[in-house]
N, C-alpha and C positions, 0 to 999 in steps of 0.2 A: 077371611073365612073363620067362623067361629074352631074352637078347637074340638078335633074328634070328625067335623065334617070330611066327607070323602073327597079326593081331588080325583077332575075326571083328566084323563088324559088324552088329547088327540095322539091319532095315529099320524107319526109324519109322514108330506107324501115325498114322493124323491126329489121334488124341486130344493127341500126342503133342507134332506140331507146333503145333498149336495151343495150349497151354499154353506150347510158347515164342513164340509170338507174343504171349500174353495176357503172361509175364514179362518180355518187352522192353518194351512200351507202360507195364505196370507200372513197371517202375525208370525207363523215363525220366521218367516223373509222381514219381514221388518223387525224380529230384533234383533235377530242377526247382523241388520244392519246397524242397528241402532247400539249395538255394543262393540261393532270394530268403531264407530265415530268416538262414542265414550273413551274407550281405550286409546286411540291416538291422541282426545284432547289431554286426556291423564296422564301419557307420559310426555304430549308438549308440555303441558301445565310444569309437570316436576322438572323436568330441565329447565326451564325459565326459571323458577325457584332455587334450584340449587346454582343460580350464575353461571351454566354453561352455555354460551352463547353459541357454539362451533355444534352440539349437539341439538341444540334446538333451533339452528338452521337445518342442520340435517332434516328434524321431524318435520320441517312446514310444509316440504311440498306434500309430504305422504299425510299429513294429517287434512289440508285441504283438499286434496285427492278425495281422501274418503267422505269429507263433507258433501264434496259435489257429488257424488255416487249416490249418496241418503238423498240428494235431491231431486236427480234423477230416477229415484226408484221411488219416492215418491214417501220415501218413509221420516224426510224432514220437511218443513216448512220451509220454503226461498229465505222469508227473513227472518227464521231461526237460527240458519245456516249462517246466515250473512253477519249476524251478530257475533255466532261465535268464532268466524274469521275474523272480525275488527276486533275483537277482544284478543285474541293470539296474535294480532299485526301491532296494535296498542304497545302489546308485552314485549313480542319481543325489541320493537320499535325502543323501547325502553330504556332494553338489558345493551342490545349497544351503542345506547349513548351512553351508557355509565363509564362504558370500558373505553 
């Protein structure tokens, strides 16, 4: 629209507001979930890195825990999830062959 032109505004109707209500409860359940997964894989990640093998057996079962929880809630992708468990089985796979 040229500048200075008026913008008209529809009036929402309630189907309307309510679908943003229902999409704000929505995303903040998804990233809530999506930041305990982040958080688990960041501190598997850093015990893998720092060579503690004992504390990042601890993290796996809770960090794949949480992966499948995002996937049942629908807030990760099946094989986005799936990659980032091979990629923390990879590692730790790894760290105790070294030891």
């Amino acid at each position: 629209m040229p500048q200075g032109t008026p913008v008209k505004h529809k009036k929402k109707s309630k189907s309307v507001l309510k679908n943003i209500r229902q999409t704000e409860r929505r995303t903040a359940i998804n990233r809530m979930n999506r930041t305990r997964v982040r958080t688990a894989l960041r501190q598997m990640r850093a015990a893998i890195a720092s060579g503690d093998a004992a504390a990042a057996a601890k993290l796996v079962s809770a960090t794949f825990s949480a992966i499948d929880k995002a996937i049942q809630k629908g807030t990760l992708h099946r094989n986005t999830a799936n990659r980032y468990k091979s990629r923390v089985s990879l590692a730790l796979n790894a760290l105790a062959a070294k030891k």
